[in-house]
C-alpha positions, 0 to 999 in steps of 0.5 A: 686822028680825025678832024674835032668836026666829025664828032657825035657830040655835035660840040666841037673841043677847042684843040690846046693850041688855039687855047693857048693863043687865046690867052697869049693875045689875052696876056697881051691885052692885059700888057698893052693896057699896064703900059697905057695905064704907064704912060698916064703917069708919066 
Protein backbone atom coordinates (compact mmCIF):
# COMPACT_ATOMS: atom_id res chain seq x y z
CA UNK A 1 0.00 0.00 0.00
CA UNK A 2 1.36 3.45 -0.78
CA UNK A 3 1.46 6.39 1.25
CA UNK A 4 -2.37 8.97 0.69
CA UNK A 5 0.65 11.70 -0.68
CA UNK A 6 1.36 10.14 -3.87
CA UNK A 7 -2.33 10.35 -5.07
CA UNK A 8 -3.30 11.94 -8.64
CA UNK A 9 -5.94 13.43 -7.12
CA UNK A 10 -3.91 16.02 -5.37
CA UNK A 11 -6.87 15.69 -2.38
CA UNK A 12 -5.23 13.67 0.32
CA UNK A 13 -8.41 11.10 2.21
CA UNK A 14 -7.97 11.32 5.94
CA UNK A 15 -7.02 7.58 6.55
CA UNK A 16 -10.17 6.10 9.58
CA UNK A 17 -7.73 6.12 12.04
CA UNK A 18 -7.31 9.73 12.46
CA UNK A 19 -11.18 9.96 11.98
CA UNK A 20 -11.52 7.95 14.50
CA UNK A 21 -9.39 10.13 17.07
CA UNK A 22 -10.99 13.30 15.56
CA UNK A 23 -14.52 12.11 17.10
CA UNK A 24 -12.86 10.59 20.02
CA UNK A 25 -11.50 14.07 21.16
CA UNK A 26 -14.94 15.62 19.94
CA UNK A 27 -16.97 12.81 22.20
CA UNK A 28 -14.45 14.08 24.68
CA UNK A 29 -15.25 17.85 24.19
CA UNK A 30 -18.80 17.36 24.49
CA UNK A 31 -18.27 15.31 27.77
CA UNK A 32 -15.92 17.88 29.39
CA UNK A 33 -18.57 20.56 28.54
CA UNK A 34 -22.04 18.21 30.47
CA UNK A 35 -19.52 18.09 33.41
CA UNK A 36 -19.10 21.96 33.62
CA UNK A 37 -22.56 22.34 32.83
CA UNK A 38 -22.71 19.75 36.03
CA UNK A 39 -20.89 21.50 38.04
CA UNK A 40 -22.96 24.71 37.66
CA UNK A 41 -25.54 23.13 39.12
CA UNK A 42 -24.30 21.90 41.81
Amino acid sequence: MGSPKTRHKGVVDPPAQIVTLWIQEFLLLVQVSVNIEGNRLD
